[in-house]
ChimeraX commands (.cxc) that place a marker at each C-alpha (Angstrom):
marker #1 position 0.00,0.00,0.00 radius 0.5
marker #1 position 2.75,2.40,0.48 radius 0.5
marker #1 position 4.77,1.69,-2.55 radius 0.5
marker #1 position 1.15,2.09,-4.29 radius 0.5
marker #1 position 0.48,5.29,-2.73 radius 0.5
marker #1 position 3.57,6.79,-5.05 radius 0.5
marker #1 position 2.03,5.82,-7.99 radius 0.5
marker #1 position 1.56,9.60,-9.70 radius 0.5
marker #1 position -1.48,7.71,-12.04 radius 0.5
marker #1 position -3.64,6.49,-9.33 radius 0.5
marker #1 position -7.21,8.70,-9.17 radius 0.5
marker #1 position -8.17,10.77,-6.49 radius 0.5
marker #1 position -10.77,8.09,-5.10 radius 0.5
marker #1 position -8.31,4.81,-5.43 radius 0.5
marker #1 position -5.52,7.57,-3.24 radius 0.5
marker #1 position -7.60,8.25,-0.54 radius 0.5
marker #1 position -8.37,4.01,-0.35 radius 0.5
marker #1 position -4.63,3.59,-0.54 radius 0.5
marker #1 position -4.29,6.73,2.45 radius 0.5
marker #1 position -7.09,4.21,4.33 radius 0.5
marker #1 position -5.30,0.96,4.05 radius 0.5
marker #1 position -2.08,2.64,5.39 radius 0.5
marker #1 position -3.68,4.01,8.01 radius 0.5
marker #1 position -5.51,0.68,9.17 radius 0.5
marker #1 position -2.35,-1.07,8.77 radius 0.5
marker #1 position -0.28,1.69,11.04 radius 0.5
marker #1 position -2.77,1.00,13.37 radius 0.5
marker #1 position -2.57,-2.46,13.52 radius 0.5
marker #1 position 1.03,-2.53,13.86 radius 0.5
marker #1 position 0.85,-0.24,16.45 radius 0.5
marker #1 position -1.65,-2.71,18.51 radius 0.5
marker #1 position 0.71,-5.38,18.04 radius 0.5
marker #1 position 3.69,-3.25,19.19 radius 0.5
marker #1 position 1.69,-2.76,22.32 radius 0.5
marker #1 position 0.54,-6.32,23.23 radius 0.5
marker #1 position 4.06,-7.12,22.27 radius 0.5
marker #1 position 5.90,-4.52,24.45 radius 0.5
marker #1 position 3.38,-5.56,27.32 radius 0.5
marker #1 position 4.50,-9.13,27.23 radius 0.5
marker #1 position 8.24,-8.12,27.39 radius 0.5
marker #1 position 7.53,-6.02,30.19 radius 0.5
marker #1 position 5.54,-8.65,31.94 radius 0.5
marker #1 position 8.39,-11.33,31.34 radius 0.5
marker #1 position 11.25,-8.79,32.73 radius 0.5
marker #1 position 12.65,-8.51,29.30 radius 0.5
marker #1 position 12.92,-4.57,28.81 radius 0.5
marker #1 position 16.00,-2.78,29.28 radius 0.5
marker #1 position 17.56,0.98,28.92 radius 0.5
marker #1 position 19.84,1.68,26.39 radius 0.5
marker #1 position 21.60,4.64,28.52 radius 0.5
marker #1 position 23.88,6.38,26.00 radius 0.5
marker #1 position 24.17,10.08,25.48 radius 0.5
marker #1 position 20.75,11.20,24.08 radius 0.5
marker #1 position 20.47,14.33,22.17 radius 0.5
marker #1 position 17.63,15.83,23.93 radius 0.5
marker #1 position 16.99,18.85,22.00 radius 0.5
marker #1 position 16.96,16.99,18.95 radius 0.5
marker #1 position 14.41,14.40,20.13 radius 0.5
marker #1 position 12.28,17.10,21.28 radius 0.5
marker #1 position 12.71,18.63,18.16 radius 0.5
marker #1 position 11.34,15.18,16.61 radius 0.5
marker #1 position 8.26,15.14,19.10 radius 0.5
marker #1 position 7.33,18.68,18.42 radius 0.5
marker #1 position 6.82,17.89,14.35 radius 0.5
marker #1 position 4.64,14.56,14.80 radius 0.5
marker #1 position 2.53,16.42,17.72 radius 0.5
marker #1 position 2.11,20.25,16.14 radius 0.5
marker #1 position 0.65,18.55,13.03 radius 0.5
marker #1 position -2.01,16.24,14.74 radius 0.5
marker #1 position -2.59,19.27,16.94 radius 0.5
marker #1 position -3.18,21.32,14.14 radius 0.5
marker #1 position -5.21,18.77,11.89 radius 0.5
marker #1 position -7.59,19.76,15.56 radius 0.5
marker #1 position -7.18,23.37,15.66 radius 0.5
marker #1 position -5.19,23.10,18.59 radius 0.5
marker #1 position -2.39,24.58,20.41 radius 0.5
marker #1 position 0.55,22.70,20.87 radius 0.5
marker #1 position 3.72,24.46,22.11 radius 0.5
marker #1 position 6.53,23.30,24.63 radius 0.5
marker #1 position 7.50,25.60,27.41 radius 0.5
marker #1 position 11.13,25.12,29.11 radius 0.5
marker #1 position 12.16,26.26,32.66 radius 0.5
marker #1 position 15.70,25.98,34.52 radius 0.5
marker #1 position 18.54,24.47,33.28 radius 0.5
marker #1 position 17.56,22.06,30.52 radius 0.5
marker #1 position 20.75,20.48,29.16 radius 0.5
marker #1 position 21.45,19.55,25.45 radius 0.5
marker #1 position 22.55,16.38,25.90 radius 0.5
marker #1 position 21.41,13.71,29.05 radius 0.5
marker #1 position 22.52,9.94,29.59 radius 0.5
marker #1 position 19.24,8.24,28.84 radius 0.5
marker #1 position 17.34,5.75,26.85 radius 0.5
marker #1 position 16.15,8.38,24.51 radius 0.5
marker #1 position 13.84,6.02,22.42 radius 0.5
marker #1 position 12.18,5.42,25.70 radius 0.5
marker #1 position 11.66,8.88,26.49 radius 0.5
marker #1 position 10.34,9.88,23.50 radius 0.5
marker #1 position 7.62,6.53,23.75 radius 0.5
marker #1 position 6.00,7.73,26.65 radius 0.5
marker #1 position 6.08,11.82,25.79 radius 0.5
marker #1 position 4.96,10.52,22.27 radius 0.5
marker #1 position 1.87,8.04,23.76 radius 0.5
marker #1 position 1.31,10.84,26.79 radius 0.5
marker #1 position 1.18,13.96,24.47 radius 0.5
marker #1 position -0.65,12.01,21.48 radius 0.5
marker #1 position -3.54,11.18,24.22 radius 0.5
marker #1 position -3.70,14.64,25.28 radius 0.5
marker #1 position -4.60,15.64,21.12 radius 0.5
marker #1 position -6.55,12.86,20.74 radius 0.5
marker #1 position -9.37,13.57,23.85 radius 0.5
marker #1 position -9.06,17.35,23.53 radius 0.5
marker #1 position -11.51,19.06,21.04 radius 0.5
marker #1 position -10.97,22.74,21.52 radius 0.5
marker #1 position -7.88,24.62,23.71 radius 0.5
marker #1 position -4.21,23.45,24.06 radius 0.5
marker #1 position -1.80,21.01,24.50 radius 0.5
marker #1 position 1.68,21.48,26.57 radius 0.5
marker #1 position 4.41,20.20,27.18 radius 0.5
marker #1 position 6.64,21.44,29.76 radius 0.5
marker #1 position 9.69,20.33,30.77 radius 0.5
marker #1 position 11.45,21.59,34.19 radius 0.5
marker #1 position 15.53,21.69,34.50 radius 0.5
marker #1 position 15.78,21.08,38.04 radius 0.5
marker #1 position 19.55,20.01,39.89 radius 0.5
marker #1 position 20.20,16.88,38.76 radius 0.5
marker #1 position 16.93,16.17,37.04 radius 0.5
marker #1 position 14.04,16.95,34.75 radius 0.5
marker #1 position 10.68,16.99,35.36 radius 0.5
marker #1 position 8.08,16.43,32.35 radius 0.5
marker #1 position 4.74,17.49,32.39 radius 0.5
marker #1 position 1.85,17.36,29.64 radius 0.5
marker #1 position -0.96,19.50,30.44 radius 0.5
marker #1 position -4.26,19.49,27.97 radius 0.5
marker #1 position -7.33,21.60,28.10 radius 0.5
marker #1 position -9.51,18.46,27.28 radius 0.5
marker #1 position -12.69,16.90,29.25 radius 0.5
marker #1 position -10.50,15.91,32.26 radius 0.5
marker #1 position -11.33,12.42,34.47 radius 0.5
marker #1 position -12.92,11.78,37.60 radius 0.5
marker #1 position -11.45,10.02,40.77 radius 0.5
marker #1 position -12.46,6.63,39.53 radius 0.5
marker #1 position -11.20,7.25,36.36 radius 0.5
marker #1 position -7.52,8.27,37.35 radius 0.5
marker #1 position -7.73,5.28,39.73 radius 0.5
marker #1 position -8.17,2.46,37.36 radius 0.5
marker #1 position -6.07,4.60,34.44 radius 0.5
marker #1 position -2.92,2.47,34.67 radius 0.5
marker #1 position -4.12,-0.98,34.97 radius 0.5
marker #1 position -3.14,-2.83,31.59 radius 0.5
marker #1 position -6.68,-2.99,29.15 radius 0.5
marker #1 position -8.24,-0.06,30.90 radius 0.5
marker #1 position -9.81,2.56,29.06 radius 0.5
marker #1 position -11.97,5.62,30.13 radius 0.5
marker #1 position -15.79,5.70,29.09 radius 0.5
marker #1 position -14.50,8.59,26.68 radius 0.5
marker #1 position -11.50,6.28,25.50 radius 0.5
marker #1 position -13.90,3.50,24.42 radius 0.5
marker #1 position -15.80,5.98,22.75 radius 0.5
marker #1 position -13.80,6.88,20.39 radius 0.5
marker #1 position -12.63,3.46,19.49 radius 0.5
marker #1 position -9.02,3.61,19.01 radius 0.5
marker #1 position -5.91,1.90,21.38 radius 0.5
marker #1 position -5.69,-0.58,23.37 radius 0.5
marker #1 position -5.99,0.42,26.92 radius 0.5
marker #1 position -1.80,-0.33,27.42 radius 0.5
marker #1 position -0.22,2.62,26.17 radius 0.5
marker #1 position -0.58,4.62,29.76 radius 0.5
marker #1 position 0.48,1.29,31.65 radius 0.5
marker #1 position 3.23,0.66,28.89 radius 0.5
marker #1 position 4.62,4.38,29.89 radius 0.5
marker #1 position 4.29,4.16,33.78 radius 0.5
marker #1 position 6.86,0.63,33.29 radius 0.5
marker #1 position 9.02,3.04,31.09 radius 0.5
marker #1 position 9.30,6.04,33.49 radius 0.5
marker #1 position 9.95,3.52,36.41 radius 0.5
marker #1 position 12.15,1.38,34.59 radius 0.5
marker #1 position 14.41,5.25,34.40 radius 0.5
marker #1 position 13.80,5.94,37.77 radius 0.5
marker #1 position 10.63,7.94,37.96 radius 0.5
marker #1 position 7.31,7.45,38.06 radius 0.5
marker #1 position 4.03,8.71,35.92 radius 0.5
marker #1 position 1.21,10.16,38.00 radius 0.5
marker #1 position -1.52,12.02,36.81 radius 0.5
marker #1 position -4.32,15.03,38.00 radius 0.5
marker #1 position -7.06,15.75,36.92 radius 0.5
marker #1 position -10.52,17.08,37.38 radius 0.5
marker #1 position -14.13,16.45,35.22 radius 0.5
marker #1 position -14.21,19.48,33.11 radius 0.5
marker #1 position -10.79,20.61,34.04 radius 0.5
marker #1 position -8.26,18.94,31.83 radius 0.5
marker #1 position -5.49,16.75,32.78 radius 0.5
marker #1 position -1.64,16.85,33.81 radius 0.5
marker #1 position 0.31,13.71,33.40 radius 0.5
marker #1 position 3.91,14.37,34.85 radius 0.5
marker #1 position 7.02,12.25,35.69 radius 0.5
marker #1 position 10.84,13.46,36.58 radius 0.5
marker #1 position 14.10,11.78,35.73 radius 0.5
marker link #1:1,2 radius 0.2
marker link #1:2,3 radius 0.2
marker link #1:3,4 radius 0.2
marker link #1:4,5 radius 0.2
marker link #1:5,6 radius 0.2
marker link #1:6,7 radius 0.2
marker link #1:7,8 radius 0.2
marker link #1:8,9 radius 0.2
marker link #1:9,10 radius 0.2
marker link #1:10,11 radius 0.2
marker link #1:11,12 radius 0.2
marker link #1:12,13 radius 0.2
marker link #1:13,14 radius 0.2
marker link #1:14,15 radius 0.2
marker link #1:15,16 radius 0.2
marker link #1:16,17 radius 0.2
marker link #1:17,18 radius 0.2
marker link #1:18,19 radius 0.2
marker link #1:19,20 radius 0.2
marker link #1:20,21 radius 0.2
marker link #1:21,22 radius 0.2
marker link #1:22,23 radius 0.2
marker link #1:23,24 radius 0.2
marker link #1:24,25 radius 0.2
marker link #1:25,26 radius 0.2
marker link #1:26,27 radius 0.2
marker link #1:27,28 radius 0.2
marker link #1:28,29 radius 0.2
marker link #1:29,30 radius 0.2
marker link #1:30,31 radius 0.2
marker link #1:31,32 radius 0.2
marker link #1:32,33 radius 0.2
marker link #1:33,34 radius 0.2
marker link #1:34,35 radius 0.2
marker link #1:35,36 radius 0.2
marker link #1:36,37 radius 0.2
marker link #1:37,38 radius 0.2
marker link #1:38,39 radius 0.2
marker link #1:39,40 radius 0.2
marker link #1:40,41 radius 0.2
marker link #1:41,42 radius 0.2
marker link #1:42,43 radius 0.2
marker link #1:43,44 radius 0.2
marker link #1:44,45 radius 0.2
marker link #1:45,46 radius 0.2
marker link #1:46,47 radius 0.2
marker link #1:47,48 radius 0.2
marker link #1:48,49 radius 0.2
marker link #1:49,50 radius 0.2
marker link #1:50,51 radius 0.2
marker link #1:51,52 radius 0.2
marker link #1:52,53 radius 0.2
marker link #1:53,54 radius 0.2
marker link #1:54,55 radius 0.2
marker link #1:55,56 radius 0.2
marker link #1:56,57 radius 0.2
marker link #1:57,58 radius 0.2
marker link #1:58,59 radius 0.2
marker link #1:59,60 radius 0.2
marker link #1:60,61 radius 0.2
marker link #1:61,62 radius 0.2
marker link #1:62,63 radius 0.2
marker link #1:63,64 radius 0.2
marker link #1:64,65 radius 0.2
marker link #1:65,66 radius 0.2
marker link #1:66,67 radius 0.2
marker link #1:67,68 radius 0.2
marker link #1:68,69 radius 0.2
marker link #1:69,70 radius 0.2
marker link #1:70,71 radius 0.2
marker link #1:71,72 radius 0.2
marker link #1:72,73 radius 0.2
marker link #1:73,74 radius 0.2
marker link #1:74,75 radius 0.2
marker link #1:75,76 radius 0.2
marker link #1:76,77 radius 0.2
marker link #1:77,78 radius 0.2
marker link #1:78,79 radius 0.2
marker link #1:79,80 radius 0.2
marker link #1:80,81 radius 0.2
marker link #1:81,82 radius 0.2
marker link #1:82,83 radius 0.2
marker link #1:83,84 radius 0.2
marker link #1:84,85 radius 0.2
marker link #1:85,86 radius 0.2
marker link #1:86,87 radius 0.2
marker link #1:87,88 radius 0.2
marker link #1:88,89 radius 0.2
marker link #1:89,90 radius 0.2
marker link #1:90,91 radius 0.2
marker link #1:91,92 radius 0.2
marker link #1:92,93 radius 0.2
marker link #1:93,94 radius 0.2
marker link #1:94,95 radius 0.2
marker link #1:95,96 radius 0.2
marker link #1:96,97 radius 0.2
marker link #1:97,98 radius 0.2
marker link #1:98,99 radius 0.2
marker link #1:99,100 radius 0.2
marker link #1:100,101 radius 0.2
marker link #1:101,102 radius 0.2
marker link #1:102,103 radius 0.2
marker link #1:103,104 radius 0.2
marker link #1:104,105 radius 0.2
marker link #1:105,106 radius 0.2
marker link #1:106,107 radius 0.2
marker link #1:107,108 radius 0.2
marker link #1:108,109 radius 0.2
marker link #1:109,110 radius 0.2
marker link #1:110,111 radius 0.2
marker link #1:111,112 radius 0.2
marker link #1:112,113 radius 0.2
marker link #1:113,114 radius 0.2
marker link #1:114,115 radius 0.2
marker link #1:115,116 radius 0.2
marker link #1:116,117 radius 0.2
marker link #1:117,118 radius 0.2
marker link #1:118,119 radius 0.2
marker link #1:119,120 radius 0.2
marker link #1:120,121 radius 0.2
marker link #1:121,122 radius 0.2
marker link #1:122,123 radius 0.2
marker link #1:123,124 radius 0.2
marker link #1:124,125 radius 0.2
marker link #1:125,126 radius 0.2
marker link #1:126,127 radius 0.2
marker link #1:127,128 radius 0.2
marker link #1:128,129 radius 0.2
marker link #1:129,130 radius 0.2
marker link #1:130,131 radius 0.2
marker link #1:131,132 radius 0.2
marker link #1:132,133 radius 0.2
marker link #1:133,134 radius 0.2
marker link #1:134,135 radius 0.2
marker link #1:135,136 radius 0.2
marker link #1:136,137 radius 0.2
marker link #1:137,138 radius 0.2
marker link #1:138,139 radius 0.2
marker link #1:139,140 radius 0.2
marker link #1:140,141 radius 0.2
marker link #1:141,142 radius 0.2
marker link #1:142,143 radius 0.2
marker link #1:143,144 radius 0.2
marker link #1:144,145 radius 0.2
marker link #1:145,146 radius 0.2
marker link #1:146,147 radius 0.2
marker link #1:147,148 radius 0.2
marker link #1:148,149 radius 0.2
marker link #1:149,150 radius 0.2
marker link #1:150,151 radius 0.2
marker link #1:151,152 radius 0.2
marker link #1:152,153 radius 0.2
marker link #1:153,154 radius 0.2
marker link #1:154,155 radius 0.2
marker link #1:155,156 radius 0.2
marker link #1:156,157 radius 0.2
marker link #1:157,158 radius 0.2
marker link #1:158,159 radius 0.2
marker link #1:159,160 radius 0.2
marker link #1:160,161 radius 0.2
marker link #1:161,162 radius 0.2
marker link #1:162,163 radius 0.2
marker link #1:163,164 radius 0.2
marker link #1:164,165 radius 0.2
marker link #1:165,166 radius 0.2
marker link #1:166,167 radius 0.2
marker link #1:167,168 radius 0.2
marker link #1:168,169 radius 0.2
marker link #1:169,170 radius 0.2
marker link #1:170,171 radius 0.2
marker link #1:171,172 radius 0.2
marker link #1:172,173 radius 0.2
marker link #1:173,174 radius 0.2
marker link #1:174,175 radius 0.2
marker link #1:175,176 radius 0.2
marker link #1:176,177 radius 0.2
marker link #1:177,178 radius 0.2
marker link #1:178,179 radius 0.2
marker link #1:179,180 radius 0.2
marker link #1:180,181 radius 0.2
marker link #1:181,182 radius 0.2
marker link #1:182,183 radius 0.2
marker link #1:183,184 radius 0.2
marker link #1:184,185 radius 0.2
marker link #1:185,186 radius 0.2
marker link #1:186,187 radius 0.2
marker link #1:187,188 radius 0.2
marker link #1:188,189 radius 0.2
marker link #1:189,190 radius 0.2
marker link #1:190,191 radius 0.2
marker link #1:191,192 radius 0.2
marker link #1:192,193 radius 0.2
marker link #1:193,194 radius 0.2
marker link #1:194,195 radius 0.2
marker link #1:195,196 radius 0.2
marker link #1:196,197 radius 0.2
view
């Protein structure tokens, strides 16, 4: 489907069923990369890959594949930095940018109308991330349950898309690096997901 999708002859209508089939199939391999990732987890097989990660630049990368879903939304998307955020930090950067990828894509995908941030927090020794969204927000019950592998919000199964392990995937991945993902939120009020390494 993607080497048809360069075909310059194909008509407008047969495109946009190539565009679908890519899209169903980027979806499905993302499922699988879940349940996959899930089971490694489970068994103890995930490790870091510490190595000097180019922080800026993977920011950089994050900022491109979030601004455009934001703006396919009409939202705002911008990142805000604080304190002394280096360049460079020993960490599994592929890991980092999984959970602000699955943490910041949730954020666009249940917010309708407002903003999406991402803020990040140079602190001594450390750096604390935090995605904020202007979206619908989660009760008690809600934020209690969020983490548990297969568990998706009434609003989640709504719309019909993931699997209920990206949040739980994350959480493994920020303690795995030595922090942990916790989340506020109010009905109505948004939510902040945040973890510090």
């Amino acid at each position: 489907a993607q080497l048809m999708g360069h075909d310059a002859e194909l008509s407008t209508d047969n495109r946009q069923r190539v565009n679908t089939i890519n899209r169903a199939g980027q979806h499905l391999l993302a499922l699988i990369n879940d349940v996959l990732e899930i089971s490694r987890i489970e068994a103890g097989r995930v490790s870091l890959q510490t190595v000097a990660c180019n922080l800026r630049e993977a920011l950089a990368g994050i900022e491109d594949i979030i601004g455009s879903r934001a703006a396919e939304k009409g939202l705002t998307f911008f990142v805000e930095r604080s304190g002394d955020i280096p360049d460079y930090v020993l960490a599994d950067c592929h890991r980092i940018k999984q959970v602000l990828i699955n943490l910041l894509g949730n954020a666009v995908k249940y917010t309708d109308s407002g903003r999406v941030l991402l803020r990040l927090t140079g602190q001594v020794g450390s750096i604390r991330f935090e995605v904020l969204d202007t979206g619908p927000g989660m009760s008690s019950h809600e934020q209690a349950q969020l983490f548990q592998a297969f568990y998706q919000t009434p609003l989640g199964l709504a719309k019909g898309e993931g699997t209920g392990l990206g949040l739980t995937i994350s959480r493994e991945f920020g303690r795995l690096m030595g922090g942990d993902l916790r989340v506020a939120s109010e009905s109505g009020w948004g939510c902040v997901f945040s973890f510090t390494l």
